[in-house]
N, C-alpha and C positions, 0 to 999 in steps of 0.2 A: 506439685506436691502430691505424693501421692498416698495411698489412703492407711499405710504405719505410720508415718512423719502425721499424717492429722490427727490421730489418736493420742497419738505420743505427746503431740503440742496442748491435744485436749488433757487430758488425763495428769501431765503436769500442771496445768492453768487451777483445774478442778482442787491436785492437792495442795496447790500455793495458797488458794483460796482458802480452804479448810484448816489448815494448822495454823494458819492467824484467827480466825473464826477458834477453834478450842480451846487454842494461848488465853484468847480474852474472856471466856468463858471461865477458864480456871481461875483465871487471876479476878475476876471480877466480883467476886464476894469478899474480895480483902478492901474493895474502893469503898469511898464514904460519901456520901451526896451530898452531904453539906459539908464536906471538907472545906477547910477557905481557901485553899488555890481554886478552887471551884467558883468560889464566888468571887472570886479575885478577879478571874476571867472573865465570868459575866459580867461585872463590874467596868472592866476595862469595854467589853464589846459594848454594854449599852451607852457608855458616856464618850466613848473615843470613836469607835465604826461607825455607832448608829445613833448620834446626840440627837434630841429634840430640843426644843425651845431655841434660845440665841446661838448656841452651840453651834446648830444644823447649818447656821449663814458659814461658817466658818469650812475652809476646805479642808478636807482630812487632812494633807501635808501638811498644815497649820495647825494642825492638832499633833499629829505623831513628831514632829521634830520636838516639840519641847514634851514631848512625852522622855525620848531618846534622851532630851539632856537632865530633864530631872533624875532618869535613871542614871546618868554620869556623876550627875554632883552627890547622887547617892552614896554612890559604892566607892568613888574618887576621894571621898572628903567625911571616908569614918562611918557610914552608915547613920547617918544623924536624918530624922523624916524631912526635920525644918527647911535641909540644906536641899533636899528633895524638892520640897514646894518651894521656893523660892526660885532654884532655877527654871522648874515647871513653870511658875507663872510668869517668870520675866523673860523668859524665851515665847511664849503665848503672849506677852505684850508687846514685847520688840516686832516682831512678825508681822501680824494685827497693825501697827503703829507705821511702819515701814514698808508695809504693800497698802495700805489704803483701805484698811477695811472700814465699810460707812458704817456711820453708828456709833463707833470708838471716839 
């Protein structure tokens, strides 16, 4: 490589860098910190990524699969929350029940 081709590589890297860097700068006074997708997602990471208590025995794919179907029975069957939690927790108890989790 010789030493245009490395400037060239540099000096692109530099303005890819920067025009995502001032995109988010301009747009970033229009975001809201306690928007609730915001806490939506913290919400989601502390009780699904990172549970504590009985939760923590539990392996993540036992948690994100009946995550995935309560989001199915959500959007599948109307938008109703009910129909939401029902399949969330009977998808988390079938799993639980049928791998052997101790404790259950």
């Amino acid at each position: 490589m010789d030493e245009t081709s490395a400037w060239i590589f540099f000096l692109s890297a530099v303005l890819a860098t920067y025009v995502w860097r001032f995109a988010a700068v301009m747009i970033s006074h229009r975001i809201e910190a306690n928007h609730p997708i915001f806490e939506w997602f913290t919400l989601v990471a502390r009780t699904l990524i990172l549970p504590s208590g009985l939760l923590a025995l539990v392996p993540l794919w036992h948690r994100l699969i009946p995550m995935a179907l309560a989001f199915l029975g959500f959007y599948l069957l109307g938008k109703r929350l009910w129909v939401g939690i029902v399949f969330g927790e009977t998808g988390l108890i079938a799993l639980m029940w049928f791998n052997g989790i101790e404790g259950f």
